[in-house]
C-alpha positions as CSV (number, residue, x, y, z in Angstrom):
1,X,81.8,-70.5,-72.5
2,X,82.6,-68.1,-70.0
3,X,79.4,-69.0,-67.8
4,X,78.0,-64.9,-68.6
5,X,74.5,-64.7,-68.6
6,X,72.9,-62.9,-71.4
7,X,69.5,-61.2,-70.9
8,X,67.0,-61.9,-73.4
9,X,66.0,-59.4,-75.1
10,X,62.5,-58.4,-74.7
11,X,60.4,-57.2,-78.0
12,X,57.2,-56.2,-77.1
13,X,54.6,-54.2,-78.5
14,X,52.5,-51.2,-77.0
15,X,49.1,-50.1,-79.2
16,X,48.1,-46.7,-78.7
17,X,44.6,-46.0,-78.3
18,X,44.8,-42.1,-78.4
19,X,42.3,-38.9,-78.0
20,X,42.7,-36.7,-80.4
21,X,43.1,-39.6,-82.9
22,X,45.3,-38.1,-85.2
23,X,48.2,-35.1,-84.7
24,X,49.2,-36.5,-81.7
25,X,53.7,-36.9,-80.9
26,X,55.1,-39.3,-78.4
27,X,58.4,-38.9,-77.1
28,X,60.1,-42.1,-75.5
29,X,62.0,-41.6,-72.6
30,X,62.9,-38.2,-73.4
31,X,65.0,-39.0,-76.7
32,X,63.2,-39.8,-79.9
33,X,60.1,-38.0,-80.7
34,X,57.6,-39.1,-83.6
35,X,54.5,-38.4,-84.8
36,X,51.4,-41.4,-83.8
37,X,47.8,-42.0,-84.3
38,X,45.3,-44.0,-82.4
39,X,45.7,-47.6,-83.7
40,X,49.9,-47.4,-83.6
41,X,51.9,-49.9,-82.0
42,X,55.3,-48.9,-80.1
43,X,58.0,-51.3,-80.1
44,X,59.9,-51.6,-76.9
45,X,62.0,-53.7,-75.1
46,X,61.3,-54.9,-71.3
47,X,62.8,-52.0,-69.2
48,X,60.2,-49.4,-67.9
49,X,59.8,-46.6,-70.1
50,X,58.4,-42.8,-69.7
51,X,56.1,-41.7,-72.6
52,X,55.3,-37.9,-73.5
53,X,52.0,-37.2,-75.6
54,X,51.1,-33.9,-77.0
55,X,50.2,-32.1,-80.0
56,X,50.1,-28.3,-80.8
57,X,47.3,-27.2,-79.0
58,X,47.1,-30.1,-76.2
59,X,48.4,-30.1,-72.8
60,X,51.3,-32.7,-72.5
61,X,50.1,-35.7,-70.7
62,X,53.0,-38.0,-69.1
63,X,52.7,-42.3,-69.1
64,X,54.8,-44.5,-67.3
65,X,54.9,-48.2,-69.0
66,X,55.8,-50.4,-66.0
67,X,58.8,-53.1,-67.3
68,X,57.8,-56.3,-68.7
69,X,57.4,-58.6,-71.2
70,X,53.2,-58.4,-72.2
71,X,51.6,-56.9,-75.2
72,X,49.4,-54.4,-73.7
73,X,47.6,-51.3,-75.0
74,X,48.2,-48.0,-73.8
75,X,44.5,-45.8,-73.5
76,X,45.6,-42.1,-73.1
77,X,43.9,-39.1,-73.7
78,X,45.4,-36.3,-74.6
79,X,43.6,-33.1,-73.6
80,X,43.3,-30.4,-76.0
81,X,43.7,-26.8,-74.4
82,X,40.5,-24.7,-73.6
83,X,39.8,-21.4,-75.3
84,X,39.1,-18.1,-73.2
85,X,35.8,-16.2,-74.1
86,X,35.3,-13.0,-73.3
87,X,31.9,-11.5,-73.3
88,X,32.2,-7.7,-73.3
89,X,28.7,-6.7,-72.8
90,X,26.5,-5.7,-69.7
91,X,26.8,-7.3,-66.6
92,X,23.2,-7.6,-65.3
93,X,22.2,-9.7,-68.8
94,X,22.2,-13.4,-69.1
95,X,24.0,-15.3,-71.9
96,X,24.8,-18.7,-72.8
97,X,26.7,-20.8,-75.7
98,X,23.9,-21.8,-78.4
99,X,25.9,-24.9,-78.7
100,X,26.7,-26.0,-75.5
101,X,23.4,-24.7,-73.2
102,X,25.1,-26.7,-70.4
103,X,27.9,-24.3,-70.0
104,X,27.2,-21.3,-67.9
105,X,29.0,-17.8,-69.0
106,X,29.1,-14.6,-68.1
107,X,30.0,-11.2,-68.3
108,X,34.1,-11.0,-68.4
109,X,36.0,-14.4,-69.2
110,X,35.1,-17.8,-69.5
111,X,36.7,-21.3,-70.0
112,X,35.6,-23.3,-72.6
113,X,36.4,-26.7,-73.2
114,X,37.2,-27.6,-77.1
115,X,37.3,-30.7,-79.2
116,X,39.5,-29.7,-81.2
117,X,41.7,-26.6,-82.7
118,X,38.4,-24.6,-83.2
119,X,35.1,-24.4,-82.6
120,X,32.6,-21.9,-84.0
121,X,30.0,-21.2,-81.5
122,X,27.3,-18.6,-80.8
123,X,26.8,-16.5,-78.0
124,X,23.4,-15.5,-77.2
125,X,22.3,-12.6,-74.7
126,X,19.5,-12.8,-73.1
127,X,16.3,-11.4,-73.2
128,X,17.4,-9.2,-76.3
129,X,18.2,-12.3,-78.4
130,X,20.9,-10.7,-79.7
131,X,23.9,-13.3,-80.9
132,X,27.1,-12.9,-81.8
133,X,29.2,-15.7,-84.0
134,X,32.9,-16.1,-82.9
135,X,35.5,-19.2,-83.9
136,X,37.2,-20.3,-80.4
137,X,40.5,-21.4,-81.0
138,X,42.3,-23.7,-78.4
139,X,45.1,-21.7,-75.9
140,X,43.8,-18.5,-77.0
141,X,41.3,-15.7,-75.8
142,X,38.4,-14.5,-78.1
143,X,35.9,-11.2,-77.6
144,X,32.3,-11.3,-78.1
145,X,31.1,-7.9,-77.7
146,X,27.3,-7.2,-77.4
């Protein structure tokens, strides 16, 4: 016995509990990369570790799990990228989003936040009642001309 003491290996598990659910990939300290879904545990050992989340059309979100030895679960959410809608149409009208009435748009471009990929919504301009149909699609910009 040369007196050497050997660490013990810590095995702990970290449950993900993810936004978007599904299609989301966590890279572990900047090596291994794998696809996970809300409800997946992570294996790791005690040392601190540096988590990447993202998915195709999210924004990558960073984690730091502190070193240690506790089970814990990890709650991150993953934010999926905003479309860009542009309303080409007169600029002294008033429109709005049929599905989202809580938004305020205008003339030229405007941020939209998705829940997903894509999102068909309306545009409706106002008084005419005129409304055009377009299919947002995350990290992209789409027309609605009136």
């Amino acid at each position: 016995n040369t007196g050497v003491m050997v660490p013990k290996v810590v095995d702990r598990s970290v449950q993900l509990d993810l936004t978007p659910s599904m299609g989301v990939s966590v890279t572990i300290d900047g090596a291994e990369t794998r696809p996970v879904a809300s409800g997946a545990v992570l294996r790791l050992d005690g040392k601190a570790h540096s988590l990447s989340f993202t998915c195709t059309v999210c924004t990558p979100v960073q984690r730091e799990v502190a070193a240690g030895d506790k089970d814990e679960t990890l709650v991150v959410k993953v934010p999926i990228k905003p479309a860009t809608l542009v309303i080409e149409g007169p600029a002294n009208t008033t429109y709005l989003v049929v599905e989202h009435p809580e938004l305020s748009v205008r003339t030229g471009a405007n941020t939209i936040p998705l829940g997903g990929k894509y999102e068909p919504i309306t545009v409706k301009q106002l008084p005419s009642g005129r409304t055009v149909g377009v299919r947002l699609e995350s990290g992209t910009s789409v027309p609605a001309t009136f």
